[in-house]
C-alpha positions as CSV (number, residue, x, y, z in Angstrom):
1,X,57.0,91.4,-144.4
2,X,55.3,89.4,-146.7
3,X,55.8,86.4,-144.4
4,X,53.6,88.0,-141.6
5,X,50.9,88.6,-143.9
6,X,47.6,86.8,-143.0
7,X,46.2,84.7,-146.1
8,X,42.0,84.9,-146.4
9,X,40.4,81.5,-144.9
10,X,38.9,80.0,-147.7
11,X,37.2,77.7,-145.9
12,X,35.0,80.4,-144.4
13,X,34.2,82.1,-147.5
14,X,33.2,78.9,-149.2
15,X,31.1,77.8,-145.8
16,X,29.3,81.2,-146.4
17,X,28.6,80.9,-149.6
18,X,27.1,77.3,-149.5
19,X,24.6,78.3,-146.6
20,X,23.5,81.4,-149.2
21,X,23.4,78.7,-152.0
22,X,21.5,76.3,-150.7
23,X,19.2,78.2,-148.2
24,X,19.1,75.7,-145.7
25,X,17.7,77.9,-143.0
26,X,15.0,79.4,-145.3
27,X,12.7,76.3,-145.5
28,X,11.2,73.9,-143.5
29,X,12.5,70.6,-144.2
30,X,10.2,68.8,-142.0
31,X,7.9,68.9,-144.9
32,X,8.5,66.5,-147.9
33,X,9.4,68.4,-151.4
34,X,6.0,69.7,-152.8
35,X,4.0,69.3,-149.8
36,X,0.0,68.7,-150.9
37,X,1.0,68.3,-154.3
38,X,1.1,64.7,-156.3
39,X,3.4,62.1,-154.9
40,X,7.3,62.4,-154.9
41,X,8.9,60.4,-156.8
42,X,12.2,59.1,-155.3
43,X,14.1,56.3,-157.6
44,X,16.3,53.7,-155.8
45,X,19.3,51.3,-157.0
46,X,21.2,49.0,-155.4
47,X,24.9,48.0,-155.1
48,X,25.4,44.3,-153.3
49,X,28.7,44.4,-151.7
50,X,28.8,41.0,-149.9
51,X,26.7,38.5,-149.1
52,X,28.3,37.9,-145.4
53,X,26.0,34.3,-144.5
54,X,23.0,32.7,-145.0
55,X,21.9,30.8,-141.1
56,X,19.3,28.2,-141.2
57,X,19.3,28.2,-138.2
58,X,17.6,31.3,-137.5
59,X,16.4,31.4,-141.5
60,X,18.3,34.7,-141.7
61,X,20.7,36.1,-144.6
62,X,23.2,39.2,-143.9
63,X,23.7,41.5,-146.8
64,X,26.1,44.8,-146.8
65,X,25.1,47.0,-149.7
66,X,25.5,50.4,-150.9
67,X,21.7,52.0,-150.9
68,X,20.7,55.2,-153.3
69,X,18.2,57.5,-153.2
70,X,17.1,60.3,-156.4
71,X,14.8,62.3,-156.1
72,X,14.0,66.4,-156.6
73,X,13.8,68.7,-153.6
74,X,13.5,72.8,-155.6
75,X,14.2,74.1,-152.2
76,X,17.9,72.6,-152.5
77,X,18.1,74.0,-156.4
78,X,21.0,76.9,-156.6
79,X,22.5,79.2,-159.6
80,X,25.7,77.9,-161.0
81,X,27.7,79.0,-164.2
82,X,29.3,75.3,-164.7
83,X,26.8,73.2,-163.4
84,X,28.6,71.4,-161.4
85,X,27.1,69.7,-158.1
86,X,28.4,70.0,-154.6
87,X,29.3,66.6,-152.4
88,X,28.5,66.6,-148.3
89,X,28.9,64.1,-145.9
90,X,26.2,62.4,-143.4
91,X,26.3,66.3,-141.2
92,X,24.0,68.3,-144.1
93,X,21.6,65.0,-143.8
94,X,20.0,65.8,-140.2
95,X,19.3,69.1,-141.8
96,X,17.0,68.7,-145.0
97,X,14.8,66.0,-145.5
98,X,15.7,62.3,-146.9
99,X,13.1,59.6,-147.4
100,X,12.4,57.4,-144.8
101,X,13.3,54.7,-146.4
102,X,13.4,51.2,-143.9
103,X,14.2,47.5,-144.5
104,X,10.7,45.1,-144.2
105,X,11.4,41.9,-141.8
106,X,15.1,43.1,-140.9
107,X,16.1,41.9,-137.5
108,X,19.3,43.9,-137.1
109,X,20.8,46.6,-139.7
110,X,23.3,49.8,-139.3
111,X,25.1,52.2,-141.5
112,X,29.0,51.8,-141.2
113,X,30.4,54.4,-139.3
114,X,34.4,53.9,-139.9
115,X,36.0,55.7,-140.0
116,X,33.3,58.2,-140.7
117,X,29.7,58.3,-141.1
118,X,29.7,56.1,-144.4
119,X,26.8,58.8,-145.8
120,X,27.0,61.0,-149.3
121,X,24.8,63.6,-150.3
122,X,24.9,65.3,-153.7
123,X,23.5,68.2,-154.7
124,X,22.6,69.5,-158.0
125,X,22.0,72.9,-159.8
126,X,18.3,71.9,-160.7
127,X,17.6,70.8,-157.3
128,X,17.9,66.6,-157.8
129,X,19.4,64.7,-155.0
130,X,21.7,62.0,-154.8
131,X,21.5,60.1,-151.1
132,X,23.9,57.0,-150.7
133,X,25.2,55.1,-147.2
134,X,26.6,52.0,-146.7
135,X,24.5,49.6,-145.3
136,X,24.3,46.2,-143.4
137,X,21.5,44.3,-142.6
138,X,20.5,41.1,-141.6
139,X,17.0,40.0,-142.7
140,X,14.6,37.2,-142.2
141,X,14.1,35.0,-145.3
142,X,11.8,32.3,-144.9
143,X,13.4,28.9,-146.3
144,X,12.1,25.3,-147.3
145,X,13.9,22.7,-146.1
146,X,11.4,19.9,-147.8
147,X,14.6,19.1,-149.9
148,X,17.8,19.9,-147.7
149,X,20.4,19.7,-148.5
150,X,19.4,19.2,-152.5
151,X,17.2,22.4,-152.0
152,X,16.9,26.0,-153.5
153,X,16.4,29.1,-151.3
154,X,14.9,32.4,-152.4
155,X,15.2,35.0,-150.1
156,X,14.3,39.0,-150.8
157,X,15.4,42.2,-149.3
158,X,12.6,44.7,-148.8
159,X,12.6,48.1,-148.8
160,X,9.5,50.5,-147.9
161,X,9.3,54.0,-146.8
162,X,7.7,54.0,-143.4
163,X,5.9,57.2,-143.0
164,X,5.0,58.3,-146.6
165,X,2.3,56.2,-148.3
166,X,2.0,55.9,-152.0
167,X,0.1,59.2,-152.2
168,X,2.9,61.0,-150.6
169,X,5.8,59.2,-152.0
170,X,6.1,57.1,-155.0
171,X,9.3,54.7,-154.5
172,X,10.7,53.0,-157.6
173,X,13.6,50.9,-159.4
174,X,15.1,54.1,-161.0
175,X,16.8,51.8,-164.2
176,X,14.4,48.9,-163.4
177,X,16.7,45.5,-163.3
178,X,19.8,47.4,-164.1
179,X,19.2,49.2,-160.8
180,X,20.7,46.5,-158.8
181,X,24.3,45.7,-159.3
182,X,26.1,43.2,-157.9
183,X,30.1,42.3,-157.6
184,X,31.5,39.5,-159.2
185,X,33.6,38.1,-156.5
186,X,30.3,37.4,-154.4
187,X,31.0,33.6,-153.3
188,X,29.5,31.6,-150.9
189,X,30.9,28.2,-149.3
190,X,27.5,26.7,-148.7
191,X,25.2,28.1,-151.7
192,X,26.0,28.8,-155.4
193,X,24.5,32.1,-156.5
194,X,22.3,31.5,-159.6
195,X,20.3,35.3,-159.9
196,X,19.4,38.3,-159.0
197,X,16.6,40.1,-160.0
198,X,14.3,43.1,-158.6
199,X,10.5,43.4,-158.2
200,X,7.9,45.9,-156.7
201,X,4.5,46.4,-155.7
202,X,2.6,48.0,-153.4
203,X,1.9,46.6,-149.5
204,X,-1.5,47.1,-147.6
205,X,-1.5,47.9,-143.9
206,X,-5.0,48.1,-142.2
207,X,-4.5,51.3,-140.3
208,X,-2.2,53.4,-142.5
209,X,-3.2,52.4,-146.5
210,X,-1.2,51.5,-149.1
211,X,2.8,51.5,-149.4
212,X,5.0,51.1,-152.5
213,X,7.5,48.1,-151.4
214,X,10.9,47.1,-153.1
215,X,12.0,43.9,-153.5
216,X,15.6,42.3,-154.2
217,X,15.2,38.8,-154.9
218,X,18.1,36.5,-154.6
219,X,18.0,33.0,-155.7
220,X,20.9,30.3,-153.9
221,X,21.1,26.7,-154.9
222,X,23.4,24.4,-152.0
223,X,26.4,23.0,-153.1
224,X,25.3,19.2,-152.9
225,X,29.4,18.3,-152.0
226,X,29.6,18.7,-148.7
227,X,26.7,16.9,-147.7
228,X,28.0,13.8,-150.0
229,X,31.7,13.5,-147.9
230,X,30.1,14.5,-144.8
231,X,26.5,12.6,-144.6
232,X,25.7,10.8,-147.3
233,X,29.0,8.7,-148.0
234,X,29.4,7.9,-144.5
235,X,25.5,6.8,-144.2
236,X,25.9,4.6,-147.2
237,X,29.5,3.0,-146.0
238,X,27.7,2.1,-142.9
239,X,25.1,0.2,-144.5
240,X,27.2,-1.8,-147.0
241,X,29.3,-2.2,-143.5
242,X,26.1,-3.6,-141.9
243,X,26.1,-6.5,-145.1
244,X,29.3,-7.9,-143.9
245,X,27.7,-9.9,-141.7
246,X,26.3,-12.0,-143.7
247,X,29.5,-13.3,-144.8
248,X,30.3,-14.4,-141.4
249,X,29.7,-17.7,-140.0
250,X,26.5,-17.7,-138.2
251,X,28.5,-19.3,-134.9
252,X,30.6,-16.0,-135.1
253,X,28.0,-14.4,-132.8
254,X,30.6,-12.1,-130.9
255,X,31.8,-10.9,-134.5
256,X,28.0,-10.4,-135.7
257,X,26.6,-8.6,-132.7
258,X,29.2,-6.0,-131.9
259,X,29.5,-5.6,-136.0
260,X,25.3,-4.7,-136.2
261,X,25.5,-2.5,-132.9
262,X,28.5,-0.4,-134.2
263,X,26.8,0.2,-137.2
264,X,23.5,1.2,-135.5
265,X,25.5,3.6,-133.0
266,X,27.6,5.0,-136.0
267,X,23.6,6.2,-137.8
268,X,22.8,7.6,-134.6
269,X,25.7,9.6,-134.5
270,X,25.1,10.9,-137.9
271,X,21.5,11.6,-137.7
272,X,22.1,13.6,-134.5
273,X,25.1,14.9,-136.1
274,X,22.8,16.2,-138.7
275,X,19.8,17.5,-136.9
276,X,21.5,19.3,-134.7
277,X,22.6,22.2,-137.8
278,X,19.3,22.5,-138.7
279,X,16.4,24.2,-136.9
280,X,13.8,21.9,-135.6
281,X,11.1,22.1,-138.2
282,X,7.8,20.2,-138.2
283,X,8.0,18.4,-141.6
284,X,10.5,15.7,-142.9
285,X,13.5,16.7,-144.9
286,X,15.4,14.6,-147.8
287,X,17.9,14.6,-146.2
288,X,16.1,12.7,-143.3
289,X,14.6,10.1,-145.6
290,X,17.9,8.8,-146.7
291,X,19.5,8.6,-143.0
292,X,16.2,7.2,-141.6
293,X,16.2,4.7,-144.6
294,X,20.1,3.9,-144.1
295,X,19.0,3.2,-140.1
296,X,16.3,0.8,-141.4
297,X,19.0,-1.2,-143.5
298,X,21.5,-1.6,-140.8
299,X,18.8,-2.2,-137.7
300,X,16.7,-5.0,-140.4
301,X,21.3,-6.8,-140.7
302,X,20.9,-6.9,-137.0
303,X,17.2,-8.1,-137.0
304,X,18.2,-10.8,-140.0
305,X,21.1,-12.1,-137.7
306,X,19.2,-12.4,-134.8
307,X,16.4,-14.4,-136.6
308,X,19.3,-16.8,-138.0
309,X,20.1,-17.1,-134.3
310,X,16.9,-18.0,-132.9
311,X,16.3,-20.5,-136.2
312,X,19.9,-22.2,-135.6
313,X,18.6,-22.5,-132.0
314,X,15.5,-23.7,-132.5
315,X,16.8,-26.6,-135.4
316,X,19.3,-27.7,-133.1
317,X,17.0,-28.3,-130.2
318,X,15.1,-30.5,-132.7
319,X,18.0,-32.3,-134.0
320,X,18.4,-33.1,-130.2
321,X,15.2,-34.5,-129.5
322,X,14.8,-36.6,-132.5
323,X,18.7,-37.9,-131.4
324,X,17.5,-38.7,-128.2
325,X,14.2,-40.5,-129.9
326,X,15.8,-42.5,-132.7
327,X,19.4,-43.2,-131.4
328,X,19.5,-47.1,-130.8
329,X,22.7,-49.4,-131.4
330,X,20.5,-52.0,-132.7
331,X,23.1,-54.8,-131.9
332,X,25.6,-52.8,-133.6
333,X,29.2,-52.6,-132.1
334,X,29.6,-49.4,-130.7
335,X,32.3,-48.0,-132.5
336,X,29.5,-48.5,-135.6
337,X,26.3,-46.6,-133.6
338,X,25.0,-44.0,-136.3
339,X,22.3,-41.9,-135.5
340,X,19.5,-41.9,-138.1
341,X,18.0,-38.9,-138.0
342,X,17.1,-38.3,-141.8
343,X,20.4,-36.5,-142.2
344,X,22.6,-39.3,-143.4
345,X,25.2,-39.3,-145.8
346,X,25.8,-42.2,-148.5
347,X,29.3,-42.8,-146.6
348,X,27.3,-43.6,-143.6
349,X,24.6,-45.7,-145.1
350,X,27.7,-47.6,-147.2
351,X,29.2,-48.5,-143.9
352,X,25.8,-50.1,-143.1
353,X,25.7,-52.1,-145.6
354,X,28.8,-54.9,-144.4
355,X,26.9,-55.5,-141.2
356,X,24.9,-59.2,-141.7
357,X,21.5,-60.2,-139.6
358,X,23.3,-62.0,-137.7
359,X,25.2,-59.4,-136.5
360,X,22.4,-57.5,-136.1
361,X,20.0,-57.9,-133.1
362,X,17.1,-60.7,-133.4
363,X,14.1,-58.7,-135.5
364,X,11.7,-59.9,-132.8
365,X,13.9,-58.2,-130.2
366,X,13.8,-54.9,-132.2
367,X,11.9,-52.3,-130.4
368,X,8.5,-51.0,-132.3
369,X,10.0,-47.7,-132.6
370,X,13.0,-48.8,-135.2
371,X,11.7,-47.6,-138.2
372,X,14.6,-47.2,-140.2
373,X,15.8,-50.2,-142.2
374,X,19.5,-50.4,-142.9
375,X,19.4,-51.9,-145.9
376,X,19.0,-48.5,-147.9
377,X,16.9,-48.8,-150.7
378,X,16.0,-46.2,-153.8
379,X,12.5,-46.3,-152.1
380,X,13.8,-44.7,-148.4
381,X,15.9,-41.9,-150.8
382,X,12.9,-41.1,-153.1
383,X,10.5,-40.8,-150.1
384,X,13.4,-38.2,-148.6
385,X,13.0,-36.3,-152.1
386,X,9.4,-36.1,-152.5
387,X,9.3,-34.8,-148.6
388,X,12.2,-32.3,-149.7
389,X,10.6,-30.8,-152.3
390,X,6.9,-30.6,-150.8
391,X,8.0,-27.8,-148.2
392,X,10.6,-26.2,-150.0
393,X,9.4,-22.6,-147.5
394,X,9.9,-24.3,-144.7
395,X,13.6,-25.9,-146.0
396,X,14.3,-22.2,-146.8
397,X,13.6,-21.0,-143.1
398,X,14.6,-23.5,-141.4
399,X,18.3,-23.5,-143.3
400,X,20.0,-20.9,-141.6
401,X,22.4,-20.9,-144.5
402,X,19.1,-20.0,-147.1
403,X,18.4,-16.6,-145.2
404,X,22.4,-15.3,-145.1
405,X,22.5,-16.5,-148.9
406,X,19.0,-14.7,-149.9
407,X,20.2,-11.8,-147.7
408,X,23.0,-11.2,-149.4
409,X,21.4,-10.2,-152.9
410,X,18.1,-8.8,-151.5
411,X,19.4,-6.0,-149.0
412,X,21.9,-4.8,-151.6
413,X,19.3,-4.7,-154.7
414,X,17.0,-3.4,-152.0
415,X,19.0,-0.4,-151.5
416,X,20.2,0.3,-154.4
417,X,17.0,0.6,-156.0
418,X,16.2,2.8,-153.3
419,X,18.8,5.1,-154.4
420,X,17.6,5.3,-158.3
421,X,14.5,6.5,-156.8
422,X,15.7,9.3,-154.2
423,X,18.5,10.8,-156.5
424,X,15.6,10.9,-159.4
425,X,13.2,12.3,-157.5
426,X,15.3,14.8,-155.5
427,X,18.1,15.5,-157.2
């Protein structure tokens, strides 16, 4: 018989007795807790789940979080003989009142809703309040990219009640800095966290007044690594490839020209490689006075080559002409014409020196224009000297060889002290 009988619903008499407790129906919750009185004080902390990404592209950061609310609501207050509270989900929330508590500059933001309603409400004897949900938002933070990718970014979550101003409702850090907790295992790939730290004050809007606003302030330094293997090793290979060049024969020009254009293509690449991960801001970035630097370098190797070109060319097309003025056999058996262009060699003056007048042509018969003697005196090598040394800059333009070899120990000590500089200054 026993097995028949029907057990009491406990559920029902507990339901009952909750709506009697808390008188729910009896007030009008529309109406914040002490309605015309002083302003209610509601204390908020913080627990930072995750910090999901940080865009810089859209200058964004995505936070999940767990927010709390405390505050007193006497309506709510009920008599108990342990003092013990009473838990609810998100259903008892659409029927008292909550602050109205919103995120400043969020673009996008929800309260998790698997596989429930991710909302607690906790009630006490005396009436206080304990509000939590679990929330994600994604907020605008405005970032400085004057020192990508050697850069610091602060960014700050804001929260503000939208409705109540500071007359009505008085938010504030309930434990002050302790009232934002964060978890350990927060990492990011891109940013290393260095702090956290909450602030407040109050917000002025034209046509409403005055609004206490709550700030959590995040600071993230960039994890420089990256950038080295991806940008700035690759930039700096390219420019020490662009110095190869000058180690190759200036006649090389196949070798030279494709060498200076591959490196040139190869920047390009990286600079548009870089730009296109960042959003197109008005100002200049480090990060774009190294590349734009490294571009200089390897266009000024292909500029320095093609100046070596046009010298080599323009040198031989004088060598030419004075051949074709001074070349003269002068009596001299063929297999013996020299051409004396200034440019001998003591071998060739030395094989000059066998040759008799006799063998040579008749002076009188000489044409006007001979004006080099082949008997080679110390006066015809000390006049070469003394013209030598009297246009030294010209000698060092001129000699094709002069501008590879000066090349090859100003570009490098060039850039290199441009490096001591950047790395001081922005680093």
């Amino acid at each position: 018989s026993h097995i028949f009988k029907r057990n009491r619903d406990l559920t029902k008499a507990w339901k009952g007795k909750t709506e009697q407790l808390l008188r729910v129906d009896e007030h009008d919750f529309t109406m914040r807790p002490a309605f015309g009185g002083p302003a209610i004080p509601v204390g908020v902390d913080v627990q930072v789940e995750s910090l999901d990404s940080i865009s810089e592209v859209d200058m964004d950061f995505t936070m999940t979080l767990y927010l709390r609310h405390y505050w007193k609501d006497e309506r709510l207050s009920f008599p108990s003989t342990n003092n013990k509270s009473m838990t609810f989900d998100g259903r008892l929330v659409k029927k008292i009142w909550v602050p109205d508590v919103f995120f400043v500059h969020s673009k996008r933001s929800f309260i998790h809703d698997t596989t429930t309603d991710n909302i607690m409400l906790r009630v006490f004897p005396d009436g206080h309040v304990l509000y939590s949900m679990r929330v994600t938002v994604t907020a605008m933070c405005n970032m400085d990219f004057s020192h990508f990718p050697l850069d610091s970014q602060t960014c700050s979550l804001e929260l503000e009640s939208y409705a109540y101003t500071d007359e009505d409702l008085m938010l504030y850090w309930k434990n002050g800095n302790e009232s934002l907790k964060t978890d350990e295992k927060i990492t990011l790939s891109q940013f290393l966290i260095q702090k956290f730290h909450t602030t407040s004050r109050l917000a002025f809007y034209s046509s409403t007044g005055w609004y206490n606003r709550l700030y959590i302030n995040f600071t993230l330094r960039r994890h420089i690594f990256f950038f080295l293997l991806q940008t700035y090793f690759p930039a700096t290979l390219m420019v020490m490839l662009s110095w190869v060049s000058f180690w190759i024969d200036r006649r090389a020009v196949p070798a030279r020209v494709s060498l200076g254009i591959t490196t040139v293509l190869t920047m390009s690449t990286i600079i548009t490689g870089v730009n296109a991960s960042m959003p197109r801001v008005s100002y200049i970035k480090a990060v774009d006075i190294y590349l734009w630097v490294s571009f200089v370098f390897v266009f000024l190797s292909v500029l320095e080559y093609a100046a070596v070109n046009y010298l080599t060319t323009v040198q031989e097309r004088k060598e030419r002409k004075l051949r074709d003025r001074f070349s003269c056999s002068c009596g001299i058996p063929h297999s013996k014409t020299m051409m004396l262009d200034g440019n001998y060699s003591e071998s060739d003056a030395n094989s000059l020196a066998g040759y008799t007048r006799n063998q040579m042509a008749p002076e009188e018969e000489k044409p006007e224009k001979m004006v080099v003697h082949l008997a080679m005196s110390n006066e015809s090598n000390s006049s070469r000297k003394r013209g030598l040394k009297g246009h030294v800059g010209l000698r060092i333009i001129q000699n094709t060889h002069a501008i590879d070899k000066y090349s090859r120990l100003i570009f490098p000590g060039t850039y290199i002290f441009f490096n001591l500089i950047y790395w001081s200054v922005f680093s």
